[in-house]
N, C-alpha and C positions, 0 to 999 in steps of 0.2 A: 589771669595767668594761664597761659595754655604753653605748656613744656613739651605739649609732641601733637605742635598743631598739625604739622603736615606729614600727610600718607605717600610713599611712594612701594609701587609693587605691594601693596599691602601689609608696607611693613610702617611703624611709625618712626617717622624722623625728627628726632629734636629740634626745636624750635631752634632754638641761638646754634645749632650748627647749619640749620637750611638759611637763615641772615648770614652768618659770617660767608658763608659759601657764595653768599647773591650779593653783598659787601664787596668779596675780591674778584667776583665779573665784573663788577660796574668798573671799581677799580683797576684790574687790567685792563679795558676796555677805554676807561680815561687813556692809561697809560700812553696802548697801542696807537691810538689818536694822536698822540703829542709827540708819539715817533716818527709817525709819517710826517706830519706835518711841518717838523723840524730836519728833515731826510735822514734818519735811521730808521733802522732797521725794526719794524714791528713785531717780527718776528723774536726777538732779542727779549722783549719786553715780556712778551707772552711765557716764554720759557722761564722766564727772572721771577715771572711774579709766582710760577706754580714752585718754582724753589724755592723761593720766599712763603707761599701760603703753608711748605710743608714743616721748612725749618724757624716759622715761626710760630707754628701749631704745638712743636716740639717744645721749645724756649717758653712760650706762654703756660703751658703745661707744668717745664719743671717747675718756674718761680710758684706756680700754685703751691706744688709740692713744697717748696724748700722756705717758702718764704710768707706765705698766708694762713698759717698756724694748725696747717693739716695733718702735719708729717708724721706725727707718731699716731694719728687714725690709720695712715697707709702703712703704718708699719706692724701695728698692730693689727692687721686686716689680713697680713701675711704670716705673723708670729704668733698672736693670738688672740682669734675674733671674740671670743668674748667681753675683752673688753671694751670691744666697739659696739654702741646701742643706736641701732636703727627707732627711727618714731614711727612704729608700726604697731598697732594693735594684733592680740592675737592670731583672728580671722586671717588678716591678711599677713602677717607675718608669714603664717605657713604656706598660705597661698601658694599656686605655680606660678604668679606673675613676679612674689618674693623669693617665694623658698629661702625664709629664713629658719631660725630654729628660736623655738618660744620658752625664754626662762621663766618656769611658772613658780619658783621661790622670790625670785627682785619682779616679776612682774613686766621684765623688757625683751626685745625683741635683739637677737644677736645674729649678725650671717651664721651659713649653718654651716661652712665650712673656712680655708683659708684661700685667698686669692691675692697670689702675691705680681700680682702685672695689674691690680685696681688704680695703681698712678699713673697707670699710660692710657688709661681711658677715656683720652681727650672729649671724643665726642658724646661723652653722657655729660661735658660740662667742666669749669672749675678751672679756668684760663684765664692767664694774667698779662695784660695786653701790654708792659715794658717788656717782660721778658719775651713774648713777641718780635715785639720791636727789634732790639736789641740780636737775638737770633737769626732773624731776616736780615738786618744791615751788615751783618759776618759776612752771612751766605753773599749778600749781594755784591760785597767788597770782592769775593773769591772771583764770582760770576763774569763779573763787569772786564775786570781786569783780564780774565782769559779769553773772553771776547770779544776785544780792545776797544769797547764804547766808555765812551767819557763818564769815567763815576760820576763825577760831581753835576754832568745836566740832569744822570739819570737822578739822582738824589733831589732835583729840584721836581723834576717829575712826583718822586714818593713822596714831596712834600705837599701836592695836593689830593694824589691819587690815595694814601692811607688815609686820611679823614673823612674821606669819600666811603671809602672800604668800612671805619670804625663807627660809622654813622648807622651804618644797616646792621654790625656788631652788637650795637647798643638795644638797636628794638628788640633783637635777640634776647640779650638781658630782661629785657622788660616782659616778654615773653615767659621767660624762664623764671621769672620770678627774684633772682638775682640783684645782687648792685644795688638794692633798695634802701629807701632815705628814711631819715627823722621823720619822727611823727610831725604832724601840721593839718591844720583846720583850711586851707586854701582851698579856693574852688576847684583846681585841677589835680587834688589831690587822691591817688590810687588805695585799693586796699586789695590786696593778697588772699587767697582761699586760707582756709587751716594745711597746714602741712607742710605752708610752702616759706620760704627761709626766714620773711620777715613775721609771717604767726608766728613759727617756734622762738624765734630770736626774743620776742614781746611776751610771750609767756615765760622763758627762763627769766627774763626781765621782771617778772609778776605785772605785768601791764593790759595781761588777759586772766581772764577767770580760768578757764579750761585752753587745753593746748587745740581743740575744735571749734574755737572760734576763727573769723576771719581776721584777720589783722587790724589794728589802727590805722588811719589817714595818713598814709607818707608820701611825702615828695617823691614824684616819680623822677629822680635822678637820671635813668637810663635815659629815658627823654630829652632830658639837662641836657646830658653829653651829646647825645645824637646833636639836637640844633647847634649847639655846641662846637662839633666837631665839619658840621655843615658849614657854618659859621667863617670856621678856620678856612676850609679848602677853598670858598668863597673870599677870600682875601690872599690867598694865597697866589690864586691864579688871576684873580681878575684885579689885583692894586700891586701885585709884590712882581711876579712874573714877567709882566710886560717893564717891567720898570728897574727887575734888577742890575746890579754893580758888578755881579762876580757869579761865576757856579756855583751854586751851592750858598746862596743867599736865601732862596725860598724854602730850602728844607732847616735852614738855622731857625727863619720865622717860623715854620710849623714847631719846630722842637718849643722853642720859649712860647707858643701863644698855646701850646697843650700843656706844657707842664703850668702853666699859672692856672689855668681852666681846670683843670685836673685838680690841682691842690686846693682851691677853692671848692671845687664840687663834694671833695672826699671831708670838708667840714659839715656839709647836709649828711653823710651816708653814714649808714650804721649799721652794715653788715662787717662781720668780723673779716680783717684786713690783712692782720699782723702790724708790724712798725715795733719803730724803738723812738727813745727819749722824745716821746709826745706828740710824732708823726707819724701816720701810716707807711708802709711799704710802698704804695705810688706816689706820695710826699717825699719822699726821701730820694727817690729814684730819679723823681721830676727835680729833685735838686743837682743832679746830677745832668739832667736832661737841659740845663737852663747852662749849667757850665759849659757844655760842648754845643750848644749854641753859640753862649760867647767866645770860645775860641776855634771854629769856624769861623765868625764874622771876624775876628782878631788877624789870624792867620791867611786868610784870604782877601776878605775885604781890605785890611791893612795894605797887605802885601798888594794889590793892584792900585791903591792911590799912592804909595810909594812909587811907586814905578810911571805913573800919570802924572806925577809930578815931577820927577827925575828928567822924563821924558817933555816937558815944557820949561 
């Protein structure tokens, strides 16, 4: 796990934010490619996707907030940090890289003041990649339409250019230590330092003796979704693309071949998610992601072999 692999200016830069950032170059860079080559405008593409990378930064953010079981830590972060306990020892609680404050009656570590803008922190982590999604396709509906390029090619465009983007996302995770899986005995199976989400997760679990162990053997998931998502944009562009019926036939296929992969994947992972009646928060989402794939393909696909037919 290295959470602030990379230095710039000397300062350190989070890992999963220096991948999501080398994620949406590659990806706009897919993009601008498939503009030109289709005769629009690249320049269109490039503007689309830095209001997509911002308004999906934003959207991935809240659903953290709203919907991954955080929300009364950030509320209480601003109302009263006490009851929020950092896994900081002593030494470093007080530290200046923590500056917390050391409760020496319970023995825990508390911010030392309140900080009520800690849920717009995007870049120290804790991004939920539908609500991503989801925020970026508003924006992009806004975008497209004011600058009369065809939504639905560009939409077949983001259906291989985001898994492109999500793939370099994910090593970020793995990075950061995040998104981590079930314990497992396989050969490629990863372990976490002490501190980092799936030790604590393992000890509250009592699955560690001390919370300064390194974690158990889990499926490195992040990895999953990475080839995963590789996977996807490889069939998107290279079997679905040349061969589609309609606009917007290749971002239906990304929708359903992520939400099934997704849902599958989130039965390996067991970092705390959120969800209701028995499915996580990307389970539930991805069910919704599988609907507006099929009525996409309904509404359009339909509607163009009516008319193919009509027309013979």
């Amino acid at each position: 796990m290295h959470p602030d692999l990379f230095h710039v200016f000397g300062v350190d830069a989070p890992s999963y934010f220096a991948f999501l950032l080398t994620g949406f170059l590659f990806a706009t860079a897919a993009g601008a490619a498939w503009a030109r080559r289709v005769g629009e405008s690249p320049d269109v593409v490039v503007d689309l996707g830095i209001a997509m990378l911002l308004a999906g930064g934003a959207g991935a953010r809240l659903l953290h907030v709203f919907a991954d079981g955080y929300f009364w830590d950030y509320v209480h972060l601003c109302t009263d940090p006490s009851r929020v306990v950092w896994p900081f020892e002593r030494a470093e609680c007080v530290s200046s890289a923590i500056g917390g404050a050391w409760d020496a009656a319970a023995g825990v570590c508390h911010p030392s003041g309140p900080d009520c803008f800690a849920w717009a922190k995007f870049w120290a982590g804790g991004l939920t990649y539908y609500g991503g999604l989801i925020a970026a396709s508003a924006v992009a509906w806004v975008l497209l339409k004011r600058d009369g390029f065809p939504f639905w090619k560009a939409a077949d465009m983001a259906g291989f250019a985001i898994p492109i983007g999500l793939a370099f996302g994910r090593l970020g995770c793995l990075m950061a230590g995040c998104c981590f899986g079930t314990t497992c005995t396989l050969p490629w199976a990863v372990r976490f330092p002490w501190r980092s989400p799936a030790s604590e997760e393992q000890f509250k679990a009592h699955l560690l003796a001390s919370e300064k162990m390194w974690s158990l053997p889990v499926h490195p998931t992040q990895t999953y979704e990475s080839l995963a998502s590789l996977a996807i944009a490889a069939v998107c562009i290279l079997v679905v693309h040349g061969r589609k019926r309609y606009d917007g036939q290749v971002f239906a296929v990304f929708l359903a071949l992520y939400a099934v992969a997704r849902a599958l994947l989130e039965i390996l992972r067991r970092d705390d998610r959120g969800g209701a009646i028995g499915l996580s928060t990307s389970q539930l989402l991805g069910l919704g992601m599988l609907a507006a794939a099929a009525a996409i393909h309904v509404t359009r696909g339909g509607g163009r072999a009516r008319a193919r037919a009509i027309a013979t």
